[in-house]
C-alpha positions as CSV (number, residue, x, y, z in Angstrom):
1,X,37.4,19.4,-36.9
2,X,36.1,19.3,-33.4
3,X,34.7,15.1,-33.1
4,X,31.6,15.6,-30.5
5,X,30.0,18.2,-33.0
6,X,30.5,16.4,-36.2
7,X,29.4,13.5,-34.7
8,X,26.1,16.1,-34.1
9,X,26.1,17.7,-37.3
10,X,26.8,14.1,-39.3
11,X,23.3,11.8,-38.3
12,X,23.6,8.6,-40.6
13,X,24.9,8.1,-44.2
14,X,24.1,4.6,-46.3
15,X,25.1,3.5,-49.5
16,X,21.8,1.7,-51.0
17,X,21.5,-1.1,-52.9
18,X,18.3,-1.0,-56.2
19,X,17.6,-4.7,-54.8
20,X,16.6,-2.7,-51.1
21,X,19.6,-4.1,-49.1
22,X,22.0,-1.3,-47.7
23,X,25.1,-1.1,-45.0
24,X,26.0,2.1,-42.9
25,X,28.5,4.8,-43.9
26,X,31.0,6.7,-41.5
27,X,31.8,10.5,-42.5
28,X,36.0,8.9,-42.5
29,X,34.3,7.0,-45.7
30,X,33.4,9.9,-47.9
31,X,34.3,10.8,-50.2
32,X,32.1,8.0,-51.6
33,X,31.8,6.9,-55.6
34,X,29.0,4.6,-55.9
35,X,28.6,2.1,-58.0
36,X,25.8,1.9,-61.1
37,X,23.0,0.2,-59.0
38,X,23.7,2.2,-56.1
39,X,23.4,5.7,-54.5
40,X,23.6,7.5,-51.1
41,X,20.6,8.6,-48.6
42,X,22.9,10.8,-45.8
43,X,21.0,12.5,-43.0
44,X,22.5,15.8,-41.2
45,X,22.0,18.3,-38.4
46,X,21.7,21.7,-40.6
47,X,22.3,24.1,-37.3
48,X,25.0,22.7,-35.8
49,X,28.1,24.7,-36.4
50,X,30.8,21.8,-38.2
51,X,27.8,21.0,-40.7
52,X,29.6,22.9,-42.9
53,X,32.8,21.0,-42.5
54,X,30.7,17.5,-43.1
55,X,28.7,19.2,-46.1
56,X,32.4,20.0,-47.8
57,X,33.5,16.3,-46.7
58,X,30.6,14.8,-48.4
59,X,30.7,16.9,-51.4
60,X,28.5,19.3,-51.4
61,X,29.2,22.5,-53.0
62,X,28.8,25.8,-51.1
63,X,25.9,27.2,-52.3
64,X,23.7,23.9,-51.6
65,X,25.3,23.7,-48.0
66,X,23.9,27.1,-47.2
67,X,20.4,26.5,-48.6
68,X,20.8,23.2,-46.6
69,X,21.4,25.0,-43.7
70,X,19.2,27.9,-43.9
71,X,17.4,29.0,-40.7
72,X,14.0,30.2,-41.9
73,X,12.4,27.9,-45.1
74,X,8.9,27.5,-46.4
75,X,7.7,24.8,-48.6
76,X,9.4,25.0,-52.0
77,X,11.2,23.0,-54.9
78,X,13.9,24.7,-56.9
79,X,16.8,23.6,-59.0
80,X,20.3,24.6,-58.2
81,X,23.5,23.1,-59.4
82,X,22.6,19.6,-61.0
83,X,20.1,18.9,-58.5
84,X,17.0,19.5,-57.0
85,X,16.6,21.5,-53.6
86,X,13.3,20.7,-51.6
87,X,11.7,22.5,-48.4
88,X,9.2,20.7,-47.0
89,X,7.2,20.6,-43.5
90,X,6.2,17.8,-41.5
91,X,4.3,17.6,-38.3
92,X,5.9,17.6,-35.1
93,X,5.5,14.8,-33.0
94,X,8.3,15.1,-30.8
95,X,7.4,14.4,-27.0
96,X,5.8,17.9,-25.8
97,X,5.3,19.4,-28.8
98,X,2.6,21.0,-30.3
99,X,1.5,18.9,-33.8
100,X,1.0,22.1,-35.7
101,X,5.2,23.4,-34.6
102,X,5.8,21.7,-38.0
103,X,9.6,20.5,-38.7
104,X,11.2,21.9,-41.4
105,X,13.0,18.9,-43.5
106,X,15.3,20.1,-46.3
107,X,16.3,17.4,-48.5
108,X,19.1,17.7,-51.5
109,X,18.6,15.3,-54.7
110,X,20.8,13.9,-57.0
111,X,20.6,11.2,-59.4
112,X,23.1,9.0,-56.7
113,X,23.1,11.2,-53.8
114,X,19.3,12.0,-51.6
115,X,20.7,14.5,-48.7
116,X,18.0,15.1,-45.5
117,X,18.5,17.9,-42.9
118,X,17.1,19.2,-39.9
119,X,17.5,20.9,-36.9
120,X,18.6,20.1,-33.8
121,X,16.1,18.6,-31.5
122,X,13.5,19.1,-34.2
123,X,13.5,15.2,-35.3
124,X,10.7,14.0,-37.6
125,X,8.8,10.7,-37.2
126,X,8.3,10.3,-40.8
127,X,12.3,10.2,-41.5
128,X,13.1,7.5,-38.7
129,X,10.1,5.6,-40.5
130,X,12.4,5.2,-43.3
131,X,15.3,4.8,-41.9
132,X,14.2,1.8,-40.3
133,X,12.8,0.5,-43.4
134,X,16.7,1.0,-44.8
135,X,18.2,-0.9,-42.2
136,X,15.2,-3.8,-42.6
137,X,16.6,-4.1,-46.3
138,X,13.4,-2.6,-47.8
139,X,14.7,0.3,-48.9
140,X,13.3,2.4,-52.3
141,X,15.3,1.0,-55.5
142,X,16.3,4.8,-56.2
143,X,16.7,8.3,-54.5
144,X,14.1,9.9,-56.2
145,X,12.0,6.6,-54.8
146,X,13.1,7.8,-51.9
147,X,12.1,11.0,-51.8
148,X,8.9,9.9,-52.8
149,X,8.6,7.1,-49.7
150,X,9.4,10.3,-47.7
151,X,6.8,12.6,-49.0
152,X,4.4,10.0,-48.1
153,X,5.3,9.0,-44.6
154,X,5.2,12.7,-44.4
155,X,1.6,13.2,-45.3
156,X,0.9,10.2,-43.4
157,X,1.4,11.9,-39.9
158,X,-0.6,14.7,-41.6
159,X,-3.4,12.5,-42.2
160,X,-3.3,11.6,-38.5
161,X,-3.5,15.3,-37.4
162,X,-6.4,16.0,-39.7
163,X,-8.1,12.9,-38.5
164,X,-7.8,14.1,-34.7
165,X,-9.0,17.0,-35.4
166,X,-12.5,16.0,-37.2
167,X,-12.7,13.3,-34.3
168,X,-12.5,16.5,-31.8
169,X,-15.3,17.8,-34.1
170,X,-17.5,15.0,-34.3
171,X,-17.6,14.6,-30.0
172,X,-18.1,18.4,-29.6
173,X,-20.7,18.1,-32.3
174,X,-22.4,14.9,-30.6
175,X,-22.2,17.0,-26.9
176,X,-25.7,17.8,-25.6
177,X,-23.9,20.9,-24.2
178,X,-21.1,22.8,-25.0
179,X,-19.5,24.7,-21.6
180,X,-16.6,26.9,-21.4
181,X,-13.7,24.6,-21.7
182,X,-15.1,23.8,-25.3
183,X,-14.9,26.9,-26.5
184,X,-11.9,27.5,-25.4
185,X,-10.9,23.8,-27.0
186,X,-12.6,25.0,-30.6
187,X,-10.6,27.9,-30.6
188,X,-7.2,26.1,-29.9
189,X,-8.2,23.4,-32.8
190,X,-9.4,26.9,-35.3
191,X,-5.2,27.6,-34.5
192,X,-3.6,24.9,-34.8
193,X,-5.9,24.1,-38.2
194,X,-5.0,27.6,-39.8
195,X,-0.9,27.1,-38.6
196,X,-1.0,23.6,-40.0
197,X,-2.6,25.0,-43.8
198,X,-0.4,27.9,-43.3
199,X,2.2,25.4,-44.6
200,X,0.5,22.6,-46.8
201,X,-0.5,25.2,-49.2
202,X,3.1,25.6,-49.8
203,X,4.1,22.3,-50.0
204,X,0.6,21.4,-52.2
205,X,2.8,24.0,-54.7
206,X,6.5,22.4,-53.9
207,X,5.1,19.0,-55.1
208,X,3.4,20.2,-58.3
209,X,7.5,21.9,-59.2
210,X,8.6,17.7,-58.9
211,X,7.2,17.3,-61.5
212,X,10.3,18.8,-63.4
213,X,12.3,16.6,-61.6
214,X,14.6,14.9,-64.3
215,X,14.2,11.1,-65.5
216,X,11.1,10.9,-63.7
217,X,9.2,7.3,-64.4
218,X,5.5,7.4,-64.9
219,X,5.0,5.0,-62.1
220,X,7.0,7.9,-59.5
221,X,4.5,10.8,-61.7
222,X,1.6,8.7,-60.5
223,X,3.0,8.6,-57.1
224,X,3.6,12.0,-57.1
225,X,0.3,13.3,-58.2
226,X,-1.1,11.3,-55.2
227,X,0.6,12.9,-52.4
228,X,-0.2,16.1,-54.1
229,X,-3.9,15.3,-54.8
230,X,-3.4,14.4,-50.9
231,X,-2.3,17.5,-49.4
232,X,-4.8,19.2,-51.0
233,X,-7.4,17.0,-49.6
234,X,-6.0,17.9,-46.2
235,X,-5.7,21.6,-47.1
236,X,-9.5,21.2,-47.7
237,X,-10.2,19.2,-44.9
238,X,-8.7,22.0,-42.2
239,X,-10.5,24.4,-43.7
240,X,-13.7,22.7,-43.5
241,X,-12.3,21.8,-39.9
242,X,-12.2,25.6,-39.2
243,X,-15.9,26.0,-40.7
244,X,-16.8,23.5,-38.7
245,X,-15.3,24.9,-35.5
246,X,-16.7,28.3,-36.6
247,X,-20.3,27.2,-36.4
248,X,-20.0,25.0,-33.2
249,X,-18.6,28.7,-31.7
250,X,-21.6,30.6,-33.0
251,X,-24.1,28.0,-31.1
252,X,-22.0,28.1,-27.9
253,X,-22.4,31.7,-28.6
254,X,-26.1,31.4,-29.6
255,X,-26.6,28.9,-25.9
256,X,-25.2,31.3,-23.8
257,X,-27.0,34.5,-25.3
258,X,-30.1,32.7,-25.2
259,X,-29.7,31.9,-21.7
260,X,-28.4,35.0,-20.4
261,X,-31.3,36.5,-22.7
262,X,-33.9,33.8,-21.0
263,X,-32.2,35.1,-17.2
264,X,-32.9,38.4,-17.6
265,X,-36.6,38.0,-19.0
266,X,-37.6,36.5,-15.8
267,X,-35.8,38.7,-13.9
268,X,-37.9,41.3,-15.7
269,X,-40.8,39.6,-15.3
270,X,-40.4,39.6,-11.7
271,X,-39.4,43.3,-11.8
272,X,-43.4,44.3,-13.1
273,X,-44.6,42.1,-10.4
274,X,-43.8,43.7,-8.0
275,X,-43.4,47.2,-8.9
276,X,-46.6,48.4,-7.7
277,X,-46.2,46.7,-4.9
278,X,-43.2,48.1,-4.2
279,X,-44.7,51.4,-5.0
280,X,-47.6,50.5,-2.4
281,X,-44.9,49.3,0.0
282,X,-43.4,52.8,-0.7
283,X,-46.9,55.2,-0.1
284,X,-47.6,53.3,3.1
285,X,-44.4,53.5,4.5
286,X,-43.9,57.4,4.0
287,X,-43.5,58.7,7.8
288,X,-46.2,61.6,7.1
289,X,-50.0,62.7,8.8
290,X,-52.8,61.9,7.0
291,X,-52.1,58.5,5.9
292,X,-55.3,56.0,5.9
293,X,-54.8,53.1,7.8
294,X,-52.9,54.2,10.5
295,X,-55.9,54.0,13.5
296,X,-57.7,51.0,12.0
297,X,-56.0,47.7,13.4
298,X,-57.4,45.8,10.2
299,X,-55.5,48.5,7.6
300,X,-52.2,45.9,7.7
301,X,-54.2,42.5,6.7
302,X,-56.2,44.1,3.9
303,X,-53.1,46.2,2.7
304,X,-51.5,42.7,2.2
305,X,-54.6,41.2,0.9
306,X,-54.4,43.4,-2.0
307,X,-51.1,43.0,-2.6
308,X,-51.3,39.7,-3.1
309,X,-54.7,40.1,-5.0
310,X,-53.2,42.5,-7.1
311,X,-49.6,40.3,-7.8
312,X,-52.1,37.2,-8.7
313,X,-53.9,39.7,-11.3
314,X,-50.6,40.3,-12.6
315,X,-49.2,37.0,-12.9
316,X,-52.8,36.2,-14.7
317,X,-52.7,38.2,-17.1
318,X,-48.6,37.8,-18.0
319,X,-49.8,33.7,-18.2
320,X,-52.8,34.9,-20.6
321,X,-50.8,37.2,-22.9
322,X,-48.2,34.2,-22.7
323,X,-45.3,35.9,-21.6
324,X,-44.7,33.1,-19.1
């Protein structure tokens, strides 16, 4: 077994005590038998090509290593073997990356054992939160506590997206003027709302399955209704974030109309003006005999008098029909 990779594919094991207190595993430790008030949380790198090996040294059957290490998952809860296989997504705060490039985290659960996988360079914020609350000696009494603890440092980072988002809304909806750059800001936030419910509708149906997880207390049903009742209060908030973004598109649309709309009716406004007088400009100007005018050195000044007589009329009678 190549070292370097293993040491890639195997992230962090402990063995965890029900009174919180914990101490670090190496992968030359497994295979593992815990004791009655104990059980295992073991993190892994699912597409790093020994995972496999580490999966068969930690005792993981073959057909939960390859749903573990699946490529492609969407948010779902089903029961293989004697455990519980869950898919879930969690937004992506790694440096550069776009909140609504959700991590997959695929998590294995036994009644000792609480297996988390991810892949490479796709680290969640919501797992290290936990880790660091093992190695403070705070950590849940059982796996399925920790599975729980996870589901809701999960949906916290949610909540922060969601909250960004309505705090976008709220200052585009406060903005005396919307210009270019906001539209093209609303319709960035519309697609990063509709990839972010694209999976929490899932995931609102992966929790509801927990609740046929085995031996569950009412205390971790309660808990679990909560983060459920949760994600669906998020799901409902994007989408009322889309709405929202909708109708702050259709008055950008509405300003600009209006003012291109506004533009053009004095510009045709100005076009009556002076179409007769262009039209006089245009009789006077014809190169022919016969023309009035032409001998009489006063013909210029009163041609222009009545222009301008005539344009004041017009303008007149535009300001008394009120179309100025």
């Amino acid at each position: 077994m190549n070292k370097a990779a293993t040491t890639e594919a195997f992230l962090w094991a402990y063995v965890i005590n029900a009174n919180g207190s914990s101490r670090s595993l190496n992968l030359d430790d497994f295979p593992y038998s815990c004791a009655h008030d104990e059980y295992l949380w073991i993190h892994l790198c699912s597409d790093v090509d020994e995972v496999d090996s580490v999966m068969k040294a930690i005792g993981l059957s073959e057909t939960v290593a390859d749903k573990l290490s699946t490529l492609v998952t969407r948010p779902r809860t089903m029961t293989v073997d004697k455990g519980t296989l869950i898919y879930l997504r969690g937004i992506n705060k790694n440096p550069g990356a776009a909140p609504d490039d959700m991590v997959s985290l695929r998590v294995w659960l036994e009644e000792k054992l609480i297996v988390t996988a991810r892949r490479a360079d796709r680290g969640l914020m919501s797992i290290n939160e936990s880790r660091d609350q093992v190695t403070n000696d705070q950590a849940p009494a059982s796996s399925t506590h920790m599975l729980i603890h996870i589901i809701e440092n999960v949906a916290d980072k949610i909540h922060e997206t969601v909250d960004q988002f309505d705090d976008t809304l709220v200052d585009f909806e406060l903005s005396e003027q919307l210009d270019k750059k906001a539209r093209l800001a609303l319709s960035d936030l519309r697609r990063r709302a509709a990839s972010i419910r694209r999976y929490l509708a899932p995931q609102r149906d992966a929790l509801d399955a927990m609740f046929r997880l085995p031996h569950l207390s009412n205390e971790q049903m309660f808990a679990l209704r909560e983060q459920t009742e949760r994600v669906t209060r998020y799901i409902e908030d994007l989408d009322l974030a889309r709405e929202r973004a909708i109708v702050l598109q259709d008055e950008l649309r509405n300003s600009i109309a209006d003012r291109q709309g506004m533009r053009m009716y004095v510009l045709s406004l100005v076009t009556a003006i002076f179409l007769p007088l262009s039209f006089l400009t245009g009789v006077f100007g014809m190169n022919v005999a016969g023309l009035p005018g032409t001998e009489t050195p006063e013909a210029f000044t009163l041609l222009m008098a009545g222009m301008g007589g005539l344009a004041i009329v017009m303008l007149i009678a535009m300001l008394w029909k009120r179309w100025l």
